[in-house]
C-alpha positions in Angstrom: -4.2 39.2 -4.0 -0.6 38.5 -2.5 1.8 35.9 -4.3 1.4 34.1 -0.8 -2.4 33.9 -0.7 -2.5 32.6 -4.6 -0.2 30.0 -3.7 -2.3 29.1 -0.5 -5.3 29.5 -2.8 -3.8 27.1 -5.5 -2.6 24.1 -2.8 -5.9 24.3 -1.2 -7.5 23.1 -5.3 -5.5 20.5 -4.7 -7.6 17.6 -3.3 -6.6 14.6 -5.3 -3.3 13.3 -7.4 -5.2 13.6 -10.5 -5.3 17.2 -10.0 -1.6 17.7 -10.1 -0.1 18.8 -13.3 2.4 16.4 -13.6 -0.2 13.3 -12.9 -2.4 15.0 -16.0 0.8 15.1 -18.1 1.6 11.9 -17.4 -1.9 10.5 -18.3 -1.9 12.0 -21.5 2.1 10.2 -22.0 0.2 6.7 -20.9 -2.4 7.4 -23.5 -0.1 8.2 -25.9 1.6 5.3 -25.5 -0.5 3.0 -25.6 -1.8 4.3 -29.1 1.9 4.0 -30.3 2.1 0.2 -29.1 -1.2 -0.8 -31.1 1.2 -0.6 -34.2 4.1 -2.6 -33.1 4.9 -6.2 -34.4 3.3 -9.0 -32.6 6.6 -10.4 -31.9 7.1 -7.2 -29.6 4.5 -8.0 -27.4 5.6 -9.7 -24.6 9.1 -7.9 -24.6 9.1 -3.8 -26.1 5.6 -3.4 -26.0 5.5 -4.6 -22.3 8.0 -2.7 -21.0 6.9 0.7 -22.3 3.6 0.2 -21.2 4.4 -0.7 -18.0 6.9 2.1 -17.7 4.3 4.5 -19.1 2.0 3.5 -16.4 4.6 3.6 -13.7 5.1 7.7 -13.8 1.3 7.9 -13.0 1.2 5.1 -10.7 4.1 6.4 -8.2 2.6 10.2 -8.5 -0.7 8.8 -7.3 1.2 7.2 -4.3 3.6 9.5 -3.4 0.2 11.8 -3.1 -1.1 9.7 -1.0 2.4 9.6 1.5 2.1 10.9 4.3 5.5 13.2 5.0 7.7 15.0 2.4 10.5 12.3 2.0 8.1 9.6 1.3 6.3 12.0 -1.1 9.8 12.9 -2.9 10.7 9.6 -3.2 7.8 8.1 -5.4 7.9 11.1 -7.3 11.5 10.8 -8.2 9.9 7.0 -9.0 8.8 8.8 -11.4 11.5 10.0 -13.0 13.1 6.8 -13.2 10.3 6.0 -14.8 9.7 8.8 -17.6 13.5 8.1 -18.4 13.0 4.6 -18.8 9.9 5.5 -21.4 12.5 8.0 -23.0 14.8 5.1 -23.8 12.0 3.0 -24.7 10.9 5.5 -27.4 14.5 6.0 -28.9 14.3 2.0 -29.2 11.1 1.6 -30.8 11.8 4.8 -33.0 15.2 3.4 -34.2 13.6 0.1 -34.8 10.8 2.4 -37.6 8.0 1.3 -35.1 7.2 4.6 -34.4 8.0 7.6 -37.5 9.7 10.5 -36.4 6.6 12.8 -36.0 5.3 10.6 -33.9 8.7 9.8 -32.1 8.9 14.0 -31.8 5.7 14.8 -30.5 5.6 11.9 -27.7 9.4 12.7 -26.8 8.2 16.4 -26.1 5.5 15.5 -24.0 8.0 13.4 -22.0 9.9 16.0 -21.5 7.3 18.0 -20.1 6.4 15.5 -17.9 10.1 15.5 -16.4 10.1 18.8 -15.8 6.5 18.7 -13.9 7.9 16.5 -11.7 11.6 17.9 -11.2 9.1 20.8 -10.0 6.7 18.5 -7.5 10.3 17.3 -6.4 11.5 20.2 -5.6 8.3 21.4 -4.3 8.0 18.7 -1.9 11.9 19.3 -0.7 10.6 22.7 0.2 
């Protein structure tokens, strides 16, 4: 099989956003999250707690739509949505580990996934530009 025909093979698996990578990863980063919320302060929960989880759920959120977009700059520009939006949970993370509501194993292990998540979506980014 030619690189070209496993490529064409791959796209065509593609039926739905939940079966792209980067939606997967980023479900797994929502999860995650919301686990690492259950332990904040009460006080946080109109204000940290809020904002990471909505951030979380973002990156998943504008995937899903830009899926559903119907020509390539539309697509690009909900996935780099996002982005903005795995930053913003990056930021989020450094907060809540600074302020000890997360440890730093925790902190580590939920950073890398974020990270991989950015990286999955540089790629549909890119991918879509093509």
């Amino acid at each position: 099989m030619t690189q070209d025909a496993g490529r064409k093979n791959q796209v065509s698996r593609i039926k739905s956003f939940t079966d792209l990578v980067a939606w997967q990863k980023g479900h797994d980063l929502v999860l995650w999250v919301y686990k690492l919320v259950k332990n904040f302060p009460a006080s946080e929960q109109y204000a940290l707690t809020n904002q990471l989880t909505r951030a979380a759920v973002s990156v998943t959120c504008n995937i899903a739509e830009g899926f559903s977009r119907s020509t390539a700059p539309d697509k690009a520009h909900f996935y780099t949505m996002s982005q903005g939006s795995i930053t913003e949970v990056q930021n989020l993370l450094l907060i809540a580990r600074d302020l000890c509501y997360i440890d730093k194993l925790q902190f580590q292990e939920v950073a890398n996934l974020s990270i991989t998540c950015h990286k999955l979506t540089t790629g549909l980014i890119k991918k879509t530009k093509e």
